[in-house]
C-alpha positions as CSV (number, residue, x, y, z in Angstrom):
1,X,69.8,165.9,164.9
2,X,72.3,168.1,163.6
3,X,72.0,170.9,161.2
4,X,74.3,171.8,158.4
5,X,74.0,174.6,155.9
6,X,73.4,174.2,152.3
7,X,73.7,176.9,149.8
8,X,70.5,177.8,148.3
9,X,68.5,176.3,150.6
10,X,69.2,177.4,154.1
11,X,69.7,175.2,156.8
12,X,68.8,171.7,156.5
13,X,68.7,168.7,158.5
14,X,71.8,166.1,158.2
15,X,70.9,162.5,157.4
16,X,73.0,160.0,158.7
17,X,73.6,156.5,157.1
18,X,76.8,155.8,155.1
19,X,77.5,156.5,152.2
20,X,75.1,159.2,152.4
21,X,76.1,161.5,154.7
22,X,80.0,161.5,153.6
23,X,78.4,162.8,150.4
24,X,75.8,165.6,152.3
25,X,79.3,166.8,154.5
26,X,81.4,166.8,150.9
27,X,78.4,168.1,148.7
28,X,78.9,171.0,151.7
29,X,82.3,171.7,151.9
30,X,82.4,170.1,155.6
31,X,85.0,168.2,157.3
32,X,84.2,167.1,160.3
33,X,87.4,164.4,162.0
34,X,87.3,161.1,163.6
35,X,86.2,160.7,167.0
36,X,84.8,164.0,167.0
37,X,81.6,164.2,168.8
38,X,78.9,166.4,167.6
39,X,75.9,167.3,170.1
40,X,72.2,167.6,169.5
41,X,70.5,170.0,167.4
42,X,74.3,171.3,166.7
43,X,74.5,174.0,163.5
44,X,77.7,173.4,161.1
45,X,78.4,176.0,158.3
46,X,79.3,175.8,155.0
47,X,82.9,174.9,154.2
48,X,83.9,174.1,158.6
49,X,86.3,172.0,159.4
50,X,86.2,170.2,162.7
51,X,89.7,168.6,164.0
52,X,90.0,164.9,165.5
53,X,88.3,164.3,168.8
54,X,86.5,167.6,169.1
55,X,83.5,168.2,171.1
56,X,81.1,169.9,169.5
57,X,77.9,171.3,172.5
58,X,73.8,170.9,172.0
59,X,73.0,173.7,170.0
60,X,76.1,175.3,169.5
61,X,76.5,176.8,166.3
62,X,79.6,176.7,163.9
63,X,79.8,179.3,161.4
64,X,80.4,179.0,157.8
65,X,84.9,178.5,156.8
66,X,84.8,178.1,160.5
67,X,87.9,175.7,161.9
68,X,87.7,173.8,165.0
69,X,90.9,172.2,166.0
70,X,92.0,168.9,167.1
71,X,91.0,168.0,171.0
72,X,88.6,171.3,170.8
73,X,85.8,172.2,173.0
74,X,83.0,174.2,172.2
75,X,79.9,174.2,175.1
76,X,76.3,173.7,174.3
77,X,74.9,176.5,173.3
78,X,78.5,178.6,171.9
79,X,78.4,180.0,169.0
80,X,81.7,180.5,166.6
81,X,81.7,183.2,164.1
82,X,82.2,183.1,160.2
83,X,85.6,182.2,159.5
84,X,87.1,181.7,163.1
85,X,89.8,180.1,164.3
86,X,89.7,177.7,167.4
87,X,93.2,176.3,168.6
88,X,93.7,172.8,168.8
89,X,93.1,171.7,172.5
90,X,91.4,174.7,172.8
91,X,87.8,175.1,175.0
92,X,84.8,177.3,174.6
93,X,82.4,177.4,177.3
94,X,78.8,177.4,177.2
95,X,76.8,180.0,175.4
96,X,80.2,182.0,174.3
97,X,80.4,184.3,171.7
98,X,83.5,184.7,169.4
99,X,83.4,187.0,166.1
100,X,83.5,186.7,162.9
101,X,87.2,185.7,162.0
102,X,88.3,185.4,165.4
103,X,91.0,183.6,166.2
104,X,91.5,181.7,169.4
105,X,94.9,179.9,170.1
106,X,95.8,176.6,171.2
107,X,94.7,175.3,174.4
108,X,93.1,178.9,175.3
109,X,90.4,178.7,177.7
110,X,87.1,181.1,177.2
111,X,84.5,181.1,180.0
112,X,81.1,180.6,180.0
113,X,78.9,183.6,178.9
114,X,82.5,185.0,177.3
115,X,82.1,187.5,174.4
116,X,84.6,187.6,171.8
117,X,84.9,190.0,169.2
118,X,85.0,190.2,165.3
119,X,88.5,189.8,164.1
120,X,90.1,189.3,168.0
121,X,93.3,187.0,168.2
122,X,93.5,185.8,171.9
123,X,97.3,183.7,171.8
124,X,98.2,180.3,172.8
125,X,97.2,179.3,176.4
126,X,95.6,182.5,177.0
127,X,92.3,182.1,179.7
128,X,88.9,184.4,179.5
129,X,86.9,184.2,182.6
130,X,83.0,183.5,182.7
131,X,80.9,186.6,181.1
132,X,83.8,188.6,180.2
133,X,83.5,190.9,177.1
134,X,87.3,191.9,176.5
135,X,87.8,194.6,174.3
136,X,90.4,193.9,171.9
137,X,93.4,195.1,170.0
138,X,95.7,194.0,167.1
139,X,98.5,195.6,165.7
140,X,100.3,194.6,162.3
141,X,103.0,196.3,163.4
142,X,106.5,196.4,161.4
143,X,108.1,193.3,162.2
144,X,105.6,191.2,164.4
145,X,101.7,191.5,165.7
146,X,100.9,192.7,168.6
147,X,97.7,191.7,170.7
148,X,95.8,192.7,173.6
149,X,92.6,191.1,174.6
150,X,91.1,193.5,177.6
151,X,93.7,192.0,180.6
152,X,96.7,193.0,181.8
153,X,98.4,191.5,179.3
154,X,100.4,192.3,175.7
155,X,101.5,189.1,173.1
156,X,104.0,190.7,170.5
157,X,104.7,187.6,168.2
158,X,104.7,184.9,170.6
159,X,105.7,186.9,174.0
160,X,103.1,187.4,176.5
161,X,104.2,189.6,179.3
162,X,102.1,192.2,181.6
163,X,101.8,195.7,180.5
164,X,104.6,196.6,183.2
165,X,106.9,194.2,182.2
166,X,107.0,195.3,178.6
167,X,107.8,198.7,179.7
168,X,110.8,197.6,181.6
169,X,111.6,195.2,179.0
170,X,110.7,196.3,175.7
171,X,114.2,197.4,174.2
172,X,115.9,194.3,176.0
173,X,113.5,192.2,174.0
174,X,114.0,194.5,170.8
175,X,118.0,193.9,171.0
176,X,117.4,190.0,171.2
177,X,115.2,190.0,168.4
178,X,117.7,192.2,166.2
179,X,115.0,195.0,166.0
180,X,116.1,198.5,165.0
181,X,116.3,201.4,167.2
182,X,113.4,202.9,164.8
183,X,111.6,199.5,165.3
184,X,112.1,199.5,168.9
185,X,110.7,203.1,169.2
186,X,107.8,202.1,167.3
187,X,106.9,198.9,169.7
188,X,107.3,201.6,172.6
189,X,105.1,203.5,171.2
190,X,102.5,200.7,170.8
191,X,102.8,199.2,174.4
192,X,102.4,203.0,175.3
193,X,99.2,203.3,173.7
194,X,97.8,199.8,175.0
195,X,98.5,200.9,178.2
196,X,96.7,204.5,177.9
197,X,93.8,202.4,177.3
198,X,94.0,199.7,179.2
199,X,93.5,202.3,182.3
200,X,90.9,204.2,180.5
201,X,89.1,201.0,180.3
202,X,89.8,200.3,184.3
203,X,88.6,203.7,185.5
204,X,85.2,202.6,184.0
């Protein structure tokens, strides 16, 4: 049994047989690709879109606008936020969390028990151990984003280094990325603050 839901009249259960149930998934806004695998008693929002060959767990729940990439794995029991983002080749363990428009990159790894929060980006390849709850930061900063996700680590566009690293490196990096000096200064400023709390956060 699977779940999907229908506007106006909450969540109802999907009937198979062709060609009804292409019409129930299109009558729902709901893509769901070939060779995807969909476990029992599964929930599937309004408007989702699962990728090719992804894995969907028992009883996991996919929220509504929610996107699932190709090669995906989301554990029985996960749950996926409204209008998250889940990389291709990406995998969610069992009975995670991620938030409302979350996005998770490709081929990240979240543990079992892991909590992600509303509006967290966790880049490409990145790995979340069993029951963590990282707390999270994103920066829209001048020229490029800048992410931290509760580990020693800070992505600015698609550079991950450790939080020492970027101290030693962050005007290097600037230069070959034509920033400013004024841009520079403001991406100092921003690994500075990460850092303050990344310690704060330590000492707990």
């Amino acid at each position: 049994m699977i779940n999907l839901l229908v506007i106006g009249k909450g969540w109802q259960e999907f009937q198979y047989g062709a060609p009804e149930c292409q019409q129930q998934l299109k009558d729902n806004g709901i893509y769901i690709g070939s060779d995807t695998s969909i476990g029992y008693r599964a929930f599937i929002g309004h408007g989702a879109v699962i990728g090719d060959r992804a894995s969907i767990g028992d009883d996991a729940f996919i929220g509504d606008r929610a996107s699932i990439g190709d090669d995906a794995v989301i554990g029985s029991r996960a749950s996926i936020g409204d209008d998250a983002s889940i990389g291709d080749d990406a995998f969610i363990g069992d009975r995670a969390s991620i938030g409302d428009r979350a996005s998770i990159g490709d081929r990240a790894s979240i543990g079992d028990d892991a909590f992600i929060g509303d509006r967290a980006f966790i880049g490409d390849r990145a790995s979340i151990g069993d029951r963590a709850k990282p707390k999270t930061i994103f920066i829209t900063g001048s020229r490029h984003s800048v992410n931290y996700w509760g580990e020693d680590k800070i992505q600015i566009s698609c550079i991950q280094k450790s939080i020492a690293e970027w101290e030693k490196e962050y005007a290097k990096v600037g230069i070959e990325n034509s920033y400013s000096q004024d841009e520079i200064a403001e991406y100092r400023r921003y690994i500075e603050m990460i850092k303050a709390f990344h310690q704060s956060n330590q000492s707990k």
